[in-house]
C-alpha positions as CSV (number, residue, x, y, z in Angstrom):
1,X,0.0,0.0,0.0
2,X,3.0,2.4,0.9
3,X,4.3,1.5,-2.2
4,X,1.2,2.8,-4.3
5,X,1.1,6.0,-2.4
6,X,4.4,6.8,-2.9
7,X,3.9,5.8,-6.6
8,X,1.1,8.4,-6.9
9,X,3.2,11.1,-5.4
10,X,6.0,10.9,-7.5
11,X,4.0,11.0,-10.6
12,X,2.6,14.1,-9.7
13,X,5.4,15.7,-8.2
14,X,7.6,14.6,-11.7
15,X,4.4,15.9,-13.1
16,X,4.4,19.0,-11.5
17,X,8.4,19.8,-11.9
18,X,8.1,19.1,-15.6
19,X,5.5,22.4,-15.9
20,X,7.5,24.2,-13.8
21,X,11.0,24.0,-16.0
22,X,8.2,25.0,-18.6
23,X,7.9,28.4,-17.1
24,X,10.6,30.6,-15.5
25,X,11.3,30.9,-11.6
26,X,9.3,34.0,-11.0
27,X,5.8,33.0,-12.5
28,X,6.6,29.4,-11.1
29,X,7.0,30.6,-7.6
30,X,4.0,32.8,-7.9
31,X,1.8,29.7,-8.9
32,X,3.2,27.1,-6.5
33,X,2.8,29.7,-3.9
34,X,-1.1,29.9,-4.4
35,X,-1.6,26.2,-4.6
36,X,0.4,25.1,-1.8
37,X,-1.5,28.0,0.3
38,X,-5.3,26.5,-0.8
39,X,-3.5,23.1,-0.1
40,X,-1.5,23.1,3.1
41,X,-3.8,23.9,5.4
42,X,-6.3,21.0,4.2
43,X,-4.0,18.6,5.5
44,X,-2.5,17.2,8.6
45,X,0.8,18.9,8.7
46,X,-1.1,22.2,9.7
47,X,-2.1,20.7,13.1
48,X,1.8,20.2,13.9
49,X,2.3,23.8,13.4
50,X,-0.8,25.4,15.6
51,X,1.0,22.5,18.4
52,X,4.6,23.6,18.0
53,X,3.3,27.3,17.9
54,X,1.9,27.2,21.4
55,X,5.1,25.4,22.5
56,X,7.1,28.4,21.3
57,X,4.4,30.8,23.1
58,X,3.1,32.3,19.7
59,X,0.1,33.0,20.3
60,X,-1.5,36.2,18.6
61,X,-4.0,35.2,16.0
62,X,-3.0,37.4,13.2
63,X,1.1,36.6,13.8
64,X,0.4,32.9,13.9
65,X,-1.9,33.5,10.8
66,X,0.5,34.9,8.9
67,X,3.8,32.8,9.7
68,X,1.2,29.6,8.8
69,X,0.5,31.2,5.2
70,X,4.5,32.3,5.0
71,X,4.8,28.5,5.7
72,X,2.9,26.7,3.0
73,X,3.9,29.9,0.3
74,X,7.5,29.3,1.0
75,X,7.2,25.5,0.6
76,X,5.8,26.0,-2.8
77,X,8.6,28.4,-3.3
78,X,10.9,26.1,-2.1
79,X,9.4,22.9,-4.3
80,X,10.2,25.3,-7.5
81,X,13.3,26.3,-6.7
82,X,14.8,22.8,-7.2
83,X,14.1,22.8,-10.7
84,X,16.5,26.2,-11.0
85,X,19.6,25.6,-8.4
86,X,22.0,25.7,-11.8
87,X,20.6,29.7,-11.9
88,X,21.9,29.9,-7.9
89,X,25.4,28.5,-8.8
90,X,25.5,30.9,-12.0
91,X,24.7,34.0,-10.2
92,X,24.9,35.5,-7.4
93,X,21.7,35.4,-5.2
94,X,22.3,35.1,-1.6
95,X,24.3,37.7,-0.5
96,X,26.3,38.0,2.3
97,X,27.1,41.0,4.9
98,X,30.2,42.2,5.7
99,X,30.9,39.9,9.1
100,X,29.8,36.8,7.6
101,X,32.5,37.2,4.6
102,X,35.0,38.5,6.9
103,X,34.2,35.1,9.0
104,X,34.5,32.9,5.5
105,X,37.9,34.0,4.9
106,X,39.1,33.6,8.4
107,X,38.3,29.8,8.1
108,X,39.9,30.0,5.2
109,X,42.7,31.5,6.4
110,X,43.0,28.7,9.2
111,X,42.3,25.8,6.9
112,X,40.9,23.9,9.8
113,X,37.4,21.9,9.3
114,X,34.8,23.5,10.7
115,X,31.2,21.9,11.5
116,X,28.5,24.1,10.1
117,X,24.6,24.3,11.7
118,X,21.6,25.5,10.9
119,X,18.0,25.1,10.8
120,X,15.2,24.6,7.9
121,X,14.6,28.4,7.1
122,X,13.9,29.7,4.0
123,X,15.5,27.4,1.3
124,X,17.7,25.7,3.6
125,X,19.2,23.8,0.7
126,X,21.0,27.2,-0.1
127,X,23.4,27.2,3.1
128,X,25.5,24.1,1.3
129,X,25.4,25.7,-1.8
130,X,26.1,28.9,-1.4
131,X,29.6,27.8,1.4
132,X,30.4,25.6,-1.6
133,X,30.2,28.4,-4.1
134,X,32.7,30.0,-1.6
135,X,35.4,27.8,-2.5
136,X,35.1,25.9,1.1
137,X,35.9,22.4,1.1
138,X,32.7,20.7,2.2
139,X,30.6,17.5,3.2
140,X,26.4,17.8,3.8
141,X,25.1,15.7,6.1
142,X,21.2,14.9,4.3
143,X,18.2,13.0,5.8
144,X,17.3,10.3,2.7
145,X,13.2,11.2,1.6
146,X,10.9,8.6,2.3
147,X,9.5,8.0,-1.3
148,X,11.8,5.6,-2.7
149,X,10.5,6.8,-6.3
150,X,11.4,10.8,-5.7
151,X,14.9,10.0,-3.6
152,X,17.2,9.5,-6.4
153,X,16.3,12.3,-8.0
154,X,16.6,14.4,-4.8
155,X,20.2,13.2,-4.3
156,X,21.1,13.9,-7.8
157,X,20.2,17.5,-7.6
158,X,21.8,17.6,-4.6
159,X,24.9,16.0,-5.3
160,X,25.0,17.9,-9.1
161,X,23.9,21.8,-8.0
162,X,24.1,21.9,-4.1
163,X,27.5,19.5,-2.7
164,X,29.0,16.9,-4.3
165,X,30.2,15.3,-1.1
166,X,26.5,14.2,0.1
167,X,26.9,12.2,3.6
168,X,24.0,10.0,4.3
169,X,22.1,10.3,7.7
170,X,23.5,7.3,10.1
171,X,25.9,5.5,11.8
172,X,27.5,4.8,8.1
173,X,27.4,8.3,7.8
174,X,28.5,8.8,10.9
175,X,32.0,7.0,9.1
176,X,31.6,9.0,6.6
177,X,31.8,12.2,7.9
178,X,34.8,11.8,10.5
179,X,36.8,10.5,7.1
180,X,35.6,14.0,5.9
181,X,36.9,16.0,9.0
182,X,39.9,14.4,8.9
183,X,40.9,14.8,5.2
184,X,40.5,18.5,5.9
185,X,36.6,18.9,4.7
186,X,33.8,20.5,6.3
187,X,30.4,19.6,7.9
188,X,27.4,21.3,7.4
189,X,24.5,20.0,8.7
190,X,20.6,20.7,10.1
191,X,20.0,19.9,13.3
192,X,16.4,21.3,14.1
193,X,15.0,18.1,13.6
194,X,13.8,14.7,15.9
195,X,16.2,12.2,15.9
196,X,15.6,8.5,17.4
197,X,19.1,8.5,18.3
198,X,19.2,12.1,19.8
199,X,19.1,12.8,23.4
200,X,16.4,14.5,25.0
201,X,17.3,18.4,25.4
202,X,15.4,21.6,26.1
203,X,14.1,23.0,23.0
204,X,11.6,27.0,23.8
205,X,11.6,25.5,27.4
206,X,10.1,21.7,26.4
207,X,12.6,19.1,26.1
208,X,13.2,17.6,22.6
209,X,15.2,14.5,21.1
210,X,18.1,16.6,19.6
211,X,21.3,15.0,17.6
212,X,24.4,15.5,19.6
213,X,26.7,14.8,17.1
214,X,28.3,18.4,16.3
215,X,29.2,18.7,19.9
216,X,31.0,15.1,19.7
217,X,32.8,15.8,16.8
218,X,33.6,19.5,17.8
219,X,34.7,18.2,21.1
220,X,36.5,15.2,19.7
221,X,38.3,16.7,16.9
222,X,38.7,20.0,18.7
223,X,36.8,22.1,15.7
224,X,34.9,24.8,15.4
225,X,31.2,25.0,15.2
226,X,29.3,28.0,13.3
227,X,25.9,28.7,13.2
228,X,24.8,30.0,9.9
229,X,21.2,31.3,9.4
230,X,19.5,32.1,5.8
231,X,16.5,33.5,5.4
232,X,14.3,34.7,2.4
233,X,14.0,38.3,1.2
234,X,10.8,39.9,0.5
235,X,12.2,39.8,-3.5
236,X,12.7,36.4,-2.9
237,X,16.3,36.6,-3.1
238,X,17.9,35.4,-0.3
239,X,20.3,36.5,2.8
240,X,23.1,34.6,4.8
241,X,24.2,35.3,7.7
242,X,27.3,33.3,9.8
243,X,28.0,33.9,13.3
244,X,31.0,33.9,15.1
245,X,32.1,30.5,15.9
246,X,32.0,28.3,18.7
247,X,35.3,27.3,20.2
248,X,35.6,23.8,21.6
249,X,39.8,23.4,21.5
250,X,40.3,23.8,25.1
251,X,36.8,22.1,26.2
252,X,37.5,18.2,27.4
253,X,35.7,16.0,25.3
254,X,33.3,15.0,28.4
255,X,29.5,14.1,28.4
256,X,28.6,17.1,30.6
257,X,30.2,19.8,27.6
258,X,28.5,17.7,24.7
259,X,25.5,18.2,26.2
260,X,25.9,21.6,27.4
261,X,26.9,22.7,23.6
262,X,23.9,21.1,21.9
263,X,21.8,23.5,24.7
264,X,23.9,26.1,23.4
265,X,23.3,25.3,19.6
266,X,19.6,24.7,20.6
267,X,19.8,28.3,21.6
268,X,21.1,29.3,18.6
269,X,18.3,27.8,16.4
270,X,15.3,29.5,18.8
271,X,17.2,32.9,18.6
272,X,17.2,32.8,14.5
273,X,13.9,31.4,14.6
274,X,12.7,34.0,17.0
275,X,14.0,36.8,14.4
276,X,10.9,36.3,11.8
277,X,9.4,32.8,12.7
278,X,7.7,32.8,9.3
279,X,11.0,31.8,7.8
280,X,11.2,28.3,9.8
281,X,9.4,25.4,8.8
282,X,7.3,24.7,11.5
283,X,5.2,21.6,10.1
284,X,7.9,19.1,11.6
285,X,6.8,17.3,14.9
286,X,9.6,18.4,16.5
287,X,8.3,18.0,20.2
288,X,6.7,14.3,19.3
């Protein structure tokens, strides 16, 4: 049965990308905008977000009605922009202030790995393309999709347009990505998400499973870690920002600071949320 339904969405969604290389980005974005705002909030997904709303304390109807239709316009932005990452690699279309470029070259500079975090804002895929556009050396930790039919395609984009080095969620990638760190490559990775293997820490005050595994490689390799957040411009072009980053070379690599650093990182990821919550993707059951 699984298999059927995941049959039926990929013929659509194939369906749906082949109109969309049809027609350029801007009238795209405009349509899939509409459609998934009738759509999304016809189906279960928008439950998740009125729950994970009042765990963040959100409450005033108007705010929470507007980051909900910001949600489900910038998925459908998001679902056409896939179809045009070659146009992001061509020209320049996130742009970058003046700390954030002066923090690129200073990793440069160091050559020293760094582990890169962030959250699902915007078009998240952008983070890993746009560090790899700046001539970083760099691995992207990805979460596989669960339709079987639409995943290879996925990784092919990803892997063509966004980062070549694509490092598959698990302990396998777990392998994957020390080998990474230690021939010199960076991590980037999302870690706003539930993970089985996470441990439970406080996420806007309610306790969430959270993946620990910057802070053990940050603590074991005795790396950096920098938050990056991106967010979507009212022109639909796009802004990234990197802040300073986290030093972890004369921490001891003990359970007490891996712990303590995912808080910190978990921090992080409620403070860029916190700046315009309409650009975070709030239909994931994060608290589940």
């Amino acid at each position: 049965m699984k298999t059927i339904k995941y049959l039926i969405q990929a013929i659509f969604i194939y369906f749906f990308f082949i109109l969309i290389s049809i027609f350029r980005i801007k009238l795209s974005r405009n349509i899939f905008s509409l459609l998934f705002n009738f759509l999304g909030p016809l189906i279960k997904s928008n439950k998740i977000i009125n729950k994970n709303l009042d765990i963040a304390k959100i409450t005033d109807k108007i705010k929470r009605e507007n980051i909900i239709k910001n949600i489900w316009s910038n998925y459908g932005k998001v679902f056409v922009e896939y179809i045009f990452l070659k146009s992001f690699i061509k020209d320049k279309k996130v742009n970058l202030n003046q700390n954030t470029i002066k923090i690129l070259e200073a990793i440069k500079i160091k050559n020293k790995p760094v582990i890169f975090i962030s959250g699902h804002f915007a078009n998240f895929e952008l983070m890993s393309l746009e560090l790899n556009r700046q001539n970083l050396k760099l691995a992207t930790i990805y979460r596989p999709l669960n339709n079987f039919f639409l995943n290879p395609f996925m990784e092919y984009l990803r892997r063509k347009y966004i980062c070549k080095n694509q490092i598959k969620k698990g302990m396998s990638g777990l392998r994957h990505a020390v080998s990474f760190l230690q021939n010199n490559t960076s991590i980037a990775l999302m870690v706003d998400q539930r993970v089985s293997e996470g441990n439970r820490i406080p996420f806007f005050n309610e306790k969430a499973l959270t993946t620990t595994l910057p802070a053990q490689l940050a603590l074991r390799y005795k790396i950096d870690i920098v938050p990056v957040y991106i967010f979507r411009d009212i022109d639909d072009s796009f802004s990234m920002e990197l802040f300073d980053p986290i030093k972890t070379e004369n921490l001891i690599n003990s359970e007490e600071n891996k712990i303590q650093l995912t808080i910190d990182l978990n921090k992080f990821i409620e403070k860029m949320i916190l700046k315009d919550p309409s650009q975070w993707i709030w239909t994931h059951n994060r608290w589940k």
